[in-house]
N, C-alpha and C positions, 0 to 999 in steps of 0.2 A: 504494500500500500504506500501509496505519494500522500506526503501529510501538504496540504499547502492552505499558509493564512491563518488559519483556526485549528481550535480544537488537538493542539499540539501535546496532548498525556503521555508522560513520560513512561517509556516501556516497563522500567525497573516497576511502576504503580500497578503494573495486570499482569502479572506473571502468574500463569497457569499451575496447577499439577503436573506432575508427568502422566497422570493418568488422560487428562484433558488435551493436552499436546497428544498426545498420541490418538484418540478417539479426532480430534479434527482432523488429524492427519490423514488417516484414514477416509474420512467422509470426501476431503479434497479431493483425495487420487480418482474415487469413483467420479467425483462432478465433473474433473478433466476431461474423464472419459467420454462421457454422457455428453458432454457440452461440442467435444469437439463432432462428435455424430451430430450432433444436432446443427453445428457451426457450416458442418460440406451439406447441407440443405437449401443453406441460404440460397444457392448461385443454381440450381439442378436446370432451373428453364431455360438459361443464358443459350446454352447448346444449340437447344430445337428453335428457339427463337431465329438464331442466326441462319439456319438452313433453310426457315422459312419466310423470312427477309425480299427476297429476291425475286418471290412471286408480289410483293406489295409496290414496286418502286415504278415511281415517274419523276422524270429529270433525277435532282441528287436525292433521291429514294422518298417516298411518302410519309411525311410527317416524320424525319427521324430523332427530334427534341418532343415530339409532344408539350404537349402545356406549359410554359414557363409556371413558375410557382416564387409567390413571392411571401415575404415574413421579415419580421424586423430583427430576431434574433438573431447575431452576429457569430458565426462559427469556422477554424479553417483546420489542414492537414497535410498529413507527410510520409514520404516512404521515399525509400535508396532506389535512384535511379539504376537499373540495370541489373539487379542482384536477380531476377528472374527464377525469382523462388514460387513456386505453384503454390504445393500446401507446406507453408510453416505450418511451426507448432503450433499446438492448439494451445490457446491462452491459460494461463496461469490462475490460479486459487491465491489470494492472496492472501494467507494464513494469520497474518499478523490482523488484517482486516475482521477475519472472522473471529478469533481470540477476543479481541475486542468486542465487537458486537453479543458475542456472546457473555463475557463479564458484564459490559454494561448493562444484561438484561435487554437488549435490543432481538432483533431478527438474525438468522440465520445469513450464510455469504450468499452474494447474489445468483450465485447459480443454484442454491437448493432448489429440491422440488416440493417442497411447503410452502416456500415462500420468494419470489422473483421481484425484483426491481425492475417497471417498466424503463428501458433506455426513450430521452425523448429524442425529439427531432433536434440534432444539431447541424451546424454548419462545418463543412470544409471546401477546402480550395485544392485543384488536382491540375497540374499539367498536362497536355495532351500534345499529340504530335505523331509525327509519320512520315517516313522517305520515302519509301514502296506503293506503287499501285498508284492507286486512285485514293490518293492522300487525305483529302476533303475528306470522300465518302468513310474511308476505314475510321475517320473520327468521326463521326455523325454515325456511323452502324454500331459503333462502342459504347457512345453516351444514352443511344435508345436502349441497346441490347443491359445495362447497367442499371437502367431503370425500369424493367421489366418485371420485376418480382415487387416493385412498390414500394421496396426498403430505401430508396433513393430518387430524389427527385432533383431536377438543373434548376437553378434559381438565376443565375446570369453565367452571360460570355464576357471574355474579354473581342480584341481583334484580335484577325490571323498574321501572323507575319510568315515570310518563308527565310529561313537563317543558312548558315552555314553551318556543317556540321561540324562540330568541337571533339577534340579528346583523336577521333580518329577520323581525319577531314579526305580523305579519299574514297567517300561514296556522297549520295544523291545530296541533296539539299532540304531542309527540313520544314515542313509546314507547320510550325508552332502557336499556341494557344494557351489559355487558359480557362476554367470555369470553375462558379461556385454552385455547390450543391449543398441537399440538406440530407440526413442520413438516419436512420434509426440501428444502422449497425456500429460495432464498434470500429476503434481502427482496425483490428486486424482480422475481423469480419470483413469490410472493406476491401482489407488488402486481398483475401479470397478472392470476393466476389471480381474484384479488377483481373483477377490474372485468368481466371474462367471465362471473362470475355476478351480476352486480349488473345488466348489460344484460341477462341471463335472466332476471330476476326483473323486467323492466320500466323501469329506470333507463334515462333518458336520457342518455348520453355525447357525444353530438353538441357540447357545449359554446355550444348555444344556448340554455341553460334557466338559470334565475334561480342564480346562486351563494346557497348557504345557503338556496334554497329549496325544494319541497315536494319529494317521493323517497320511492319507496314502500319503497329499503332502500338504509343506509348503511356499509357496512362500513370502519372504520379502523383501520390497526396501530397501535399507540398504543407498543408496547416491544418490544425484541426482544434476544437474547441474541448478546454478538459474542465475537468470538476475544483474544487476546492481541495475535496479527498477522493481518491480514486485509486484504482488496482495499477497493477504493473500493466495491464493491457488497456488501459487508457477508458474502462469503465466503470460507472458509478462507484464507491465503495458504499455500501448497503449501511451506513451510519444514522445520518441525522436527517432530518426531512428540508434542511437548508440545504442542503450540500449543492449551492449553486452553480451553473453555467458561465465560463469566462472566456471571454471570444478569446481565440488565436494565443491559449495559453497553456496545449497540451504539450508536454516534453518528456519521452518514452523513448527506451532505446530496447531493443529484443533481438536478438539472432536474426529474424527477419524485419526488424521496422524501423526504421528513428525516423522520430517525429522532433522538430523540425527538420524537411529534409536538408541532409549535410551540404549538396552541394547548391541549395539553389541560390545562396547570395553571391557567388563568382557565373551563374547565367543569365548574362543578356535576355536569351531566350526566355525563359521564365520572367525574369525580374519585369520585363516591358510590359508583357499582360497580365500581371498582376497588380503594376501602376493602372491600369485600364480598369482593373475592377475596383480600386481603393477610390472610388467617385461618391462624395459623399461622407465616405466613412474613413478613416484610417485604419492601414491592417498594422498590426505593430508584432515582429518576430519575436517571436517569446524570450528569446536566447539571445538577439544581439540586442535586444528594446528599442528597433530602428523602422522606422515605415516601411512603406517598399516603396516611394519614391525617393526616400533618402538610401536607400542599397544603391538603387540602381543609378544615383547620381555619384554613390562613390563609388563604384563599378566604371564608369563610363569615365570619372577623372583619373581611374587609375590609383586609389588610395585606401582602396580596401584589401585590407592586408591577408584578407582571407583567399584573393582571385589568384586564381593559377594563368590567368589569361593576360597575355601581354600589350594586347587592343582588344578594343569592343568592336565587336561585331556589328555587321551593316545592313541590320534587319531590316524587309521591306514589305510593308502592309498589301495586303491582298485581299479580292473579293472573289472566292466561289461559283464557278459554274455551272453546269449541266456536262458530263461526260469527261469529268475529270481536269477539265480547265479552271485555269485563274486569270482572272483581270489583275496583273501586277501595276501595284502605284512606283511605278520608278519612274515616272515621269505625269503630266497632268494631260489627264486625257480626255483627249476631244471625241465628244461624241455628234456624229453629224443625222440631221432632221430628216426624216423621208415621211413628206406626209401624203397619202395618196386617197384628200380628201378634194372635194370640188371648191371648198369654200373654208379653207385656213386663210391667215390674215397673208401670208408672204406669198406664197408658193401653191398655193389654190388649184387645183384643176390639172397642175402639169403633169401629176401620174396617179391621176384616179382611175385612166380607162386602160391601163395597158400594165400587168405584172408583169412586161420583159422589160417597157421601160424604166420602171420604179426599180427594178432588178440592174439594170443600167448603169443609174444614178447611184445607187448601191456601191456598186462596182467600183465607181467613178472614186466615192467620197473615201474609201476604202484604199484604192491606189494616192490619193489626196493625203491620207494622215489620220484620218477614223479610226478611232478601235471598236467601237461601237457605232452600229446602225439602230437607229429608234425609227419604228416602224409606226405610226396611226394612223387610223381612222375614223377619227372624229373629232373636227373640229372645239377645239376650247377657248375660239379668243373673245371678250367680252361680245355678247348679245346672241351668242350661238345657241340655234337649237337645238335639243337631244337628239342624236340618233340612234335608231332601233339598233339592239343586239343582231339579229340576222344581217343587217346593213353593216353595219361594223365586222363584222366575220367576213362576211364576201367580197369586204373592200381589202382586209388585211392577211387574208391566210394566202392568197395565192401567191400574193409579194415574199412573203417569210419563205415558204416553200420551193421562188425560183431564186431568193437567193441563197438558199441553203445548199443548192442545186450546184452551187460555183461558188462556196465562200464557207468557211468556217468561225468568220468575224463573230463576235457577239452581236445578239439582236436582241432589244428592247421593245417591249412590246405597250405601246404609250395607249391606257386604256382604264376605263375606270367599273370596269364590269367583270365581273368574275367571269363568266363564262368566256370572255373573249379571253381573258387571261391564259385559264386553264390551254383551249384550243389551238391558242395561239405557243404558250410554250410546248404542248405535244406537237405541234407542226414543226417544231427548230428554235424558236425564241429560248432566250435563255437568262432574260431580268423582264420584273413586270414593274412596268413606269406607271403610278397612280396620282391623276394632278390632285385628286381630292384626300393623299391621304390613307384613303381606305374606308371614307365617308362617306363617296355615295351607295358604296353596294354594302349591305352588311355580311357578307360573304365571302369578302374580298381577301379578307387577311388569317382567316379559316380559310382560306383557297389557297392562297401563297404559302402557306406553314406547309401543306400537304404534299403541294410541289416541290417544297424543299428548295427555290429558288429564291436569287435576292430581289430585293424590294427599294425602289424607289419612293418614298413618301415627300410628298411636294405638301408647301404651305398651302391654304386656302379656305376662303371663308364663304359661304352660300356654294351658288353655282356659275356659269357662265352669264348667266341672263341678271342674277342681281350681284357679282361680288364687288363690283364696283363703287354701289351704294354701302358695304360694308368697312370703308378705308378708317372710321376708329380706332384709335389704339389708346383712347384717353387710362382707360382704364387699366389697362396693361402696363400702364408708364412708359409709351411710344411704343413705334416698331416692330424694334430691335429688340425688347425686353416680350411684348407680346408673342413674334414669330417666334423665339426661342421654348417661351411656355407651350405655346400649343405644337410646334412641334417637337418634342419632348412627350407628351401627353400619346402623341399617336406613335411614337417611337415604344413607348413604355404599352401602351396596347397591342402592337404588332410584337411585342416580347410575349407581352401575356399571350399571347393568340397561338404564339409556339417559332417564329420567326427572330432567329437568336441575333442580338445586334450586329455578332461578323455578318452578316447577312442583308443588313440595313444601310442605305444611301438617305441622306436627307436634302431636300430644295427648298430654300427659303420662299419660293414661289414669286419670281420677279414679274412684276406685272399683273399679278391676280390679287384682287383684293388689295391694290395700294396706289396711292397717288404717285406723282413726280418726286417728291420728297420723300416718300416712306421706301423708294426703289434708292435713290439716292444714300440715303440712312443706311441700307442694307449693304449696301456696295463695299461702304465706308466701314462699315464693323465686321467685315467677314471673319476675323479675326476673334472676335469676343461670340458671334453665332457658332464657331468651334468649339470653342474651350467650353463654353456652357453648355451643348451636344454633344457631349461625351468624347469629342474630337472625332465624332465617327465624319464617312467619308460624305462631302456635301456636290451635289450637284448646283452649274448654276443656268441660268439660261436668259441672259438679255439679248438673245439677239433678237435684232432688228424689231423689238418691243417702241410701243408707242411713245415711253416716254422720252430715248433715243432720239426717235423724229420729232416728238416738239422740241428738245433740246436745241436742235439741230433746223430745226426747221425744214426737213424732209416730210414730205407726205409719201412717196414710194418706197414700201418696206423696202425693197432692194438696193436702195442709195443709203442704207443705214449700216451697212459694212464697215468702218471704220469709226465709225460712232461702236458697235459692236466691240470691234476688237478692245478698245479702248476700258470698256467695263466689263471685258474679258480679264484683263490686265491686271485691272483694279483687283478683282477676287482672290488673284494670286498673293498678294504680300501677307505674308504669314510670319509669327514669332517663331514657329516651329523648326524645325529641320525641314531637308528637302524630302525625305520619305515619311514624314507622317504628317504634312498637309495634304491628304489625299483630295484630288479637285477633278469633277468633271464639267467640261462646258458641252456645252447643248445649242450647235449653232446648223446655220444653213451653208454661210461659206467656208467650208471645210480647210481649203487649202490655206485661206486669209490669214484666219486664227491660226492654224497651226504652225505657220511661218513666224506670226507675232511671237508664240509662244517660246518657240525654242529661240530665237534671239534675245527673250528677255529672261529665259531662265541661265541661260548661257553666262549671262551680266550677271547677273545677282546669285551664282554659286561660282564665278568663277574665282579660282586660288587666289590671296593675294603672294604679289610679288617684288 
């Protein structure tokens, strides 16, 4: 038993009989027994789960976070990277604990069968990661397949980044992450359950495969939440009815476990997305009593005397595809417009009637500098009418499907209807762009969780036909303090809906719902719309927007290209590093923007000399 805080009675005050030592002695060895049969239970479905997997998936497999789950109590966790132990032992009796409980006239130890201490839901924090396969998915089939039997539930993501690999850097590159769950097993219940899915998703455990090297998925607890008093296995000790919950302050070391894990204050990799989930709250290492943005700021100066690393690494944020692709942020990427509507405000009519030539154009923007093509059909600029669901399908699947035809680009599918969502990424699409949100369909973001694809969530207030009368922000305290609440509000809905925020893009929504000044305002704080968004990846989209032309005094969208590039420009200057302002523009002149672009990033990272 860990005495911590309280209730600190001196051994020499309860010292047993030898007839009593001996009689718990005995009772322990049986509960060992008994416990650990009951312990290899925990994980038994994990197996069939995963073999059955395979008949559920569309795009990156259907629904494979289920529900986000939220709760205020703060909890995290840990375990040795790479020791690749299936079944440790089974947990310990903590005899000193039961000695105790039994003098004091209390209950039996926790594993009696008279008498059991329910474990509650606590919090920990787990690493994840993978160089093999289809990287994404083998972490997405792990976190489902994990939370399968119910004893575990995701409560947040951090970002993904993709790293370089450390310790032994001559294989693949790794797609790293983090996430907080909440648990009703112990640690080294946990630690089971993780290694039963990590062999189901393909890991070798046999312990003949390279330490630190390749693995198609990594799961490690990295913190976990411990008691006041507790067992050597990091649960409850069966004492006093306070024996309270203290975030991120279990410290356990066992043949198979230590908690806090040893190496994660010398990785980048870890350390970045665990900064990503400390939003709000402070995580503080039990052992060194340091946040994790202060680790990983003296990680990265090089004065943490713990790093075996002699530079930090050059992690670079990523977004998740359909078939094993990633959208890398290692530069700001322009996504170019293809709308193949009769009556959008620019570009109206010129490939409504022909999917070769919308396919074309495609082509075009694509050899231009695109990484993304956003594909619509239905017009959204102020005073537009709704178009029917069938209308919207027949204007946009034929375009997705002949560019699919000749192009493996990503495609966007700019749409506020779930049903075109769905149809449109089983046709090739591979992001659903929603200017509303996820507002007007209620379906929409139960539809995205299931596809397992990422989400575009734009600002926006009413609809086409009123959002214009809606440009108040009195109340909000302008803006820039309003568009960050509300979208924040639909970011944290598309969480709970099962849409994990690696998975999430946000739009301040320029030109919907805002005046010349509140687009103006926006422009001007991109910078402070991050930090207060979790820093997740923000799309922007003035081109050739209205207020551009009165600026400008242009009335023909198409002479507003350089007005464009201009509050292109503007959205780039960021406090951040070059790889975690992740920025998408959303324009018509593909080639324009992207020429501006790389000449002004060229400037503003280039070495001094």
């Amino acid at each position: 038993m860990k005495r911590k805080h309280r209730h600190a009675n001196s051994w020499n005050t309860l010292k047993p009989s030898l007839i009593i030592v001996s009689a718990m002695l005995s009772i322990a060895r049986t509960l060992v027994y008994a416990d650990a049969r009951r312990a290899s239970s925990v994980v038994s479905s994990a197996s069939s789960q995963s073999t059955s997997s395979s008949h559920h998936r569309r795009a990156l497999d259907a629904r494979p976070f289920g529900m986000m789950h939220h709760s205020s109590n703060k909890f995290y966790h840990s375990i040795h990277r790479g020791r690749g132990l299936y079944n440790p032992p089974a947990k310990q009796v903590s005899i000193t604990t039961s000695l105790m409980m039994q003098l004091r006239g209390g209950g039996t130890a926790r594993n009696s069968t008279t008498q059991q201490t329910k474990q509650p839901w606590r919090r920990a924090y787990l690493a994840v990661g993978s160089n093999m396969g289809n990287q994404y998915q083998n972490i997405a089939t792990a976190l489902s397949l994990l939370q399968a039997d119910g004893a575990v539930r995701l409560i947040r993501t951090s970002h993904l980044r993709m790293t370089a690999p450390m310790y032994i850097t001559d294989q693949p590159a790794f797609l790293n992450g983090a996430v907080e769950i909440e648990t009703l097993l112990t640690p080294l219940e946990l630690l089971r359950s993780i290694k039963k899915v990590e062999s189901g998703v393909g890991r070798d455990l046999s312990g003949n495969t390279q330490r630190f090297g390749p693995r198609p998925v990594d799961l490690d607890i990295l913190l976990f939440d411990g008691y006041d008093i507790e067992n050597e296995d990091g649960s409850a000790a069966d004492t006093l009815d306070d024996n309270n919950v203290n975030p991120s302050s279990l410290v356990m070391q066992t043949d198979a476990l230590e908690i806090p894990h040893p190496r994660m204050a010398e990785r980048e990799f870890v350390l970045s997305p665990m900064c990503d989930l400390e939003r709000g709250t402070e995580i503080i290492h039990p052992v060194l009593n340091k946040t994790m943005t202060k680790l990983l700021t003296l990680l990265v100066r090089g004065t943490n005397k713990n790093t075996t690393k002699d530079e930090p690494e050059q992690a670079m944020r990523v977004l998740p595809l359909p078939r094993g692709r990633m959208l890398i942020f290692n530069e700001t990427i322009v996504m170019g417009i293809l709308n193949v509507t009769p009556d959008s405000f620019s570009d109206g009519g010129k490939y409504s009637d022909s999917a070769e030539a919308a396919a074309i154009q495609a082509l075009q923007m694509e050899k231009d500098g695109a990484r993304i093509i956003d594909v619509g059909g239905e017009s959204t600029r102020p005073g537009a009418e709704e178009v029917g669901v069938e209308e919207e399908l027949r204007r946009v699947l034929p375009v997705i499907t002949r560019i699919r035809e000749e192009s493996d680009i990503p495609i966007s599918i700019d749409t506020r209807h779930s049903e075109v969502a769905q149809a449109a990424i089983e046709a090739g699409a591979d992001i659903v762009n929603d200017v509303s949100g996820g507002m007007h369909d209620a379906a929409m973001l139960q539809c995205v969780a299931s596809l397992g694809v990422p989400i575009i969530l734009m600002h926006m207030r009413g609809n086409p036909k009123t959002m214009q009368s809606l440009t108040n922000y009195t109340a909000s305290d302008g803006v820039v303090s309003g568009v960050i609440s509300e979208l924040s509000e639909r970011s944290a809905a598309a969480e709970a809906a099962g849409i994990p925020q690696w998975l999430q893009v946000l739009d301040p929504g320029i030109g919907f719902a805002k005046n010349i000044e509140d687009n103006l305002s926006l422009l001007k704080e991109v910078d402070t719309l991050r930090q207060l968004c979790n820093n997740l990846p923000f799309l922007f989209g003035p081109s050739r927007k209205g207020f551009i032309g009165k600026l400008l005094g242009e009335t023909n969208a198409e002479d507003r290209d350089f007005g464009t590039i201009a509050a292109c420009l503007a959205t780039l200057r960021s406090s951040v590093g070059k790889y975690d302002a992740c920025n998408i523009l959303r324009v018509h002149n593909v080639k324009a923007v992207k020429q501006a672009v790389l000449v002004y990033e060229a400037i503003v990272y280039a070495e001094k000399k």
